[in-house]
C-alpha positions as a printed Julia matrix, in Angstrom:
111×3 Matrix{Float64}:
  73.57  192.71   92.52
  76.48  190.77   93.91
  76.92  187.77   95.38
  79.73  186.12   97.38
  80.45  182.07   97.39
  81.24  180.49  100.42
  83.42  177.11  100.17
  82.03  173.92  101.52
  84.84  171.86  100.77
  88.72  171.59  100.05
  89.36  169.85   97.42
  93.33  167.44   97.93
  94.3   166.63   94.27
  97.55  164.03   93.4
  98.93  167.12   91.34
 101.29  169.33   93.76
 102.6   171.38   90.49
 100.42  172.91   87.97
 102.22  171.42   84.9
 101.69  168.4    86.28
  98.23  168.41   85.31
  96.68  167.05   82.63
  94.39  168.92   80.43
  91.64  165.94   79.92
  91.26  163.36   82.63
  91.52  160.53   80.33
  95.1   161.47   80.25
  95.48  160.09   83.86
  93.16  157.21   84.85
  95.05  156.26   87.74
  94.74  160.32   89.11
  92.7   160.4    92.21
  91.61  163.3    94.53
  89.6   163.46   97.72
  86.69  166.53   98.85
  87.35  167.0   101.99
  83.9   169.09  102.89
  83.45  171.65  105.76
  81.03  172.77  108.4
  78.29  172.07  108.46
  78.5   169.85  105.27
  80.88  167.52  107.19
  77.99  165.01  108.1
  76.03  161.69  107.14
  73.23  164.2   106.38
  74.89  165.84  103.39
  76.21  163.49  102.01
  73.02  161.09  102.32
  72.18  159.59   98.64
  75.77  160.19   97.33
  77.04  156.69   96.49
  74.33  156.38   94.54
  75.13  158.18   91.64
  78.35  157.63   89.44
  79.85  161.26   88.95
  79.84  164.38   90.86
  80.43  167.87   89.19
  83.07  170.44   91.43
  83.05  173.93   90.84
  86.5   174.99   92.39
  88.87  178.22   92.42
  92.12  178.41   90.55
  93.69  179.78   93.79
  96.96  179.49   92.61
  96.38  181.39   89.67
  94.76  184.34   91.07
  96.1   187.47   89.49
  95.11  190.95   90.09
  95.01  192.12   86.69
  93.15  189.59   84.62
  94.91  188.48   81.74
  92.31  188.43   77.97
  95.0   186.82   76.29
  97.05  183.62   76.68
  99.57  181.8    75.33
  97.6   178.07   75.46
 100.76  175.04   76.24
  98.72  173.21   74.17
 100.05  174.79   71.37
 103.1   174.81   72.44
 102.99  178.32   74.28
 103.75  180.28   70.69
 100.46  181.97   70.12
  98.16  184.38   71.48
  94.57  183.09   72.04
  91.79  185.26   73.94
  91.19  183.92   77.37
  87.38  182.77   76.32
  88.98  180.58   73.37
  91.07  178.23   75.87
  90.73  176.46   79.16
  93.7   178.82   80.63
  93.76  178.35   84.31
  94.05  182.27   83.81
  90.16  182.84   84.06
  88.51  185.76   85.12
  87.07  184.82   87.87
  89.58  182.12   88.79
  86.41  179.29   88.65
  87.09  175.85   87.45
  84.9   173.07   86.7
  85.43  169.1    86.52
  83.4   166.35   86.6
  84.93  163.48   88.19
  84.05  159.92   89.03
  82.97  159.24   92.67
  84.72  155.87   94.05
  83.34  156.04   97.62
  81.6   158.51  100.49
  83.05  158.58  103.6
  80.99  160.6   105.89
């Protein structure tokens, strides 16, 4: 049976271009992002409880990299873009179903 996913947030990273991005966070300590959340999410309410935990987990879309025809092989920059992996065997923005996940450290709530 299907389901659809409504957004409650949008997510503002520091990358503006995709190879910007590092492929572990450790890679960029200083990298910061805010979740900007939506209605009705956008109140004290929702967000009661927050700051007291350390890390948050985001599922997000790879809007960006959206493609029509989904791609089962990629060519991972990791390894220097000259072989052929299946899409299951990397962490290819090229997904499926175009959902990421991160776990990131939350600094503050601001409700």
């Amino acid at each position: 049976m299907p389901h659809s996913v409504s957004p409650v947030g949008i997510l503002h990273s520091c990358f503006k271009e995709k190879f910007a991005i590092p492929r572990q966070p450790s890679l960029a300590p200083a990298a910061r992002g805010v979740l900007e959340l939506m209605p009705p999410y956008d109140c004290a309410e929702a967000v009661a409880g927050l700051e007291q935990v350390s890390h948050v987990w985001l599922l997000f879309l790879f809007h960006q990299a959206l493609e029509s025809k989904p791609r089962v092989r990629v060519r991972p920059p990791r390894l220097g873009g000259n072989r052929l992996l299946g899409v299951f065997a990397t962490r290819s923005t090229h997904r499926p179903n175009g959902i990421g996940q991160s776990v990131v450290r939350l600094d503050r709530v601001e409700p």
